[in-house]
N, C-alpha and C positions, 0 to 999 in steps of 0.2 A: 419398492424393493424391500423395504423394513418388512412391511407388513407382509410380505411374503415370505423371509425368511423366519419370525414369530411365528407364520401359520406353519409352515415346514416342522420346525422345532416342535412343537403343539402335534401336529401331526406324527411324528416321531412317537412321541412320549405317550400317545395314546396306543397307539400301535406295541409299543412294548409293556401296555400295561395288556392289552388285547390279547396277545401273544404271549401271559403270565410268563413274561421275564422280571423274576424278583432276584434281589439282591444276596439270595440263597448259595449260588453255583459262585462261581468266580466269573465265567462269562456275563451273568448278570450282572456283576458289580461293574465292570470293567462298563456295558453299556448303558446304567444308570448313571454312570459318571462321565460318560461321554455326553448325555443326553442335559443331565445339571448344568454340566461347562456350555455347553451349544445354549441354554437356556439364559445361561447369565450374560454370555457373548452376545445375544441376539439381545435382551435391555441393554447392555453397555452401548452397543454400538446403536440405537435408537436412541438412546441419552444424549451421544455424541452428537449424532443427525439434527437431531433437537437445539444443541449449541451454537453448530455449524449454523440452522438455520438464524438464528437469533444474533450471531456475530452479523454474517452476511447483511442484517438488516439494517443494525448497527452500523457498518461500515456504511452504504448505501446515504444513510441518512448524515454519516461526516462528510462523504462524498457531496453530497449536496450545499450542507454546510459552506464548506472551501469554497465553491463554485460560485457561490452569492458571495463571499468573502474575496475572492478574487475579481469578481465586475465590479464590485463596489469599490474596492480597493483602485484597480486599473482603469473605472470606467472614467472620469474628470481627468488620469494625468496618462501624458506620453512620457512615455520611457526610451534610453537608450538603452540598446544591450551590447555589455563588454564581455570579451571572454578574456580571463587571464592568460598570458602567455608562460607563469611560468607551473600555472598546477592544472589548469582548463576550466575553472570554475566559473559561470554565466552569474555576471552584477547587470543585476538594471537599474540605474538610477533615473532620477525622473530629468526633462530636459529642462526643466524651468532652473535645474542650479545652474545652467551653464550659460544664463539670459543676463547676466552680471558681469560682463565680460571684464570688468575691473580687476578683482579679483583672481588672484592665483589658485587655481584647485587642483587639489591630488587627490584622488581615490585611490584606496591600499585595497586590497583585495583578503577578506576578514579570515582567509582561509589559510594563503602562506605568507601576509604580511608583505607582497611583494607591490610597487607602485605600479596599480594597471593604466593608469590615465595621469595627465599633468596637461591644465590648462593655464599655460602661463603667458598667455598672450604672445609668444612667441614661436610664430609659423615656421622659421627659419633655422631652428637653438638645435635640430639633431634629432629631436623625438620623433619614435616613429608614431605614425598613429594606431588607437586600438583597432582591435579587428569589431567593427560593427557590424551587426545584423540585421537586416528590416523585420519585424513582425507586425503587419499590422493588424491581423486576426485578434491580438489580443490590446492592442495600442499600444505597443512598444514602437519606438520609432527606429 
């Protein structure tokens, strides 16, 4: 598509040199200046194409990045995932904290500071429980 609208523009510019329209008349001027702006339009936007394509690649290769960062990351641990109830933010923590059953644990949720989980050994004390979700596409439990 670039290369077609360079060849256009080029095309253009030769055609009015063909057709001696010089920048003599006003009509000339007016499509010399037409023809300069379509000129610069057509590298601006090949420049851009150019960027576009080099961002694109760029992203591609984070994108790959993350993905090795993520199985490596998730591949040894299972995770729960909670949603908070009071802003909707998804926590996964891994389940091996919750193998201690001695222990009291609150998870705050980093977002609105609100308690999304309490493991305080008491099944009975009124808490509801969080809302869990199975994933095991990525080992979250």
């Amino acid at each position: 598509m670039l290369r077609d609208l360079s060849e256009k523009v080029s095309y253009l510019q030769g055609l009015s040199e063909g057709l001696n329209i010089t920048e003599g008349n006003p009509q000339g001027k007016i499509i010399s200046g037409i023809l300069g702006v379509l000129n610069e339009m057509s590298e601006e936007i090949s420049q851009l194409q150019e960027d576009m394509d080099e961002i694109r690649e760029y992203l591609e290769n984070i994108d790959d990045d993350l993905l090795d960062l993520e199985e490596t990351i998730f591949e040894d641990n299972e995770f729960m995932e909670i949603s908070c109830r009071n802003c909707g933010e998804k926590l996964f923590i891994e389940s091996d904290i919750f193998a201690d059953v001695e222990d009291s644990i609150e998870v705050i949720c980093p977002c609105c500071n609100e308690v999304v989980f309490v493991n305080d050994n008491c099944f009975d004390c009124g808490h509801e429980s969080p809302e869990l979700n199975a994933d095991t596409s990525r080992g979250y439990l």
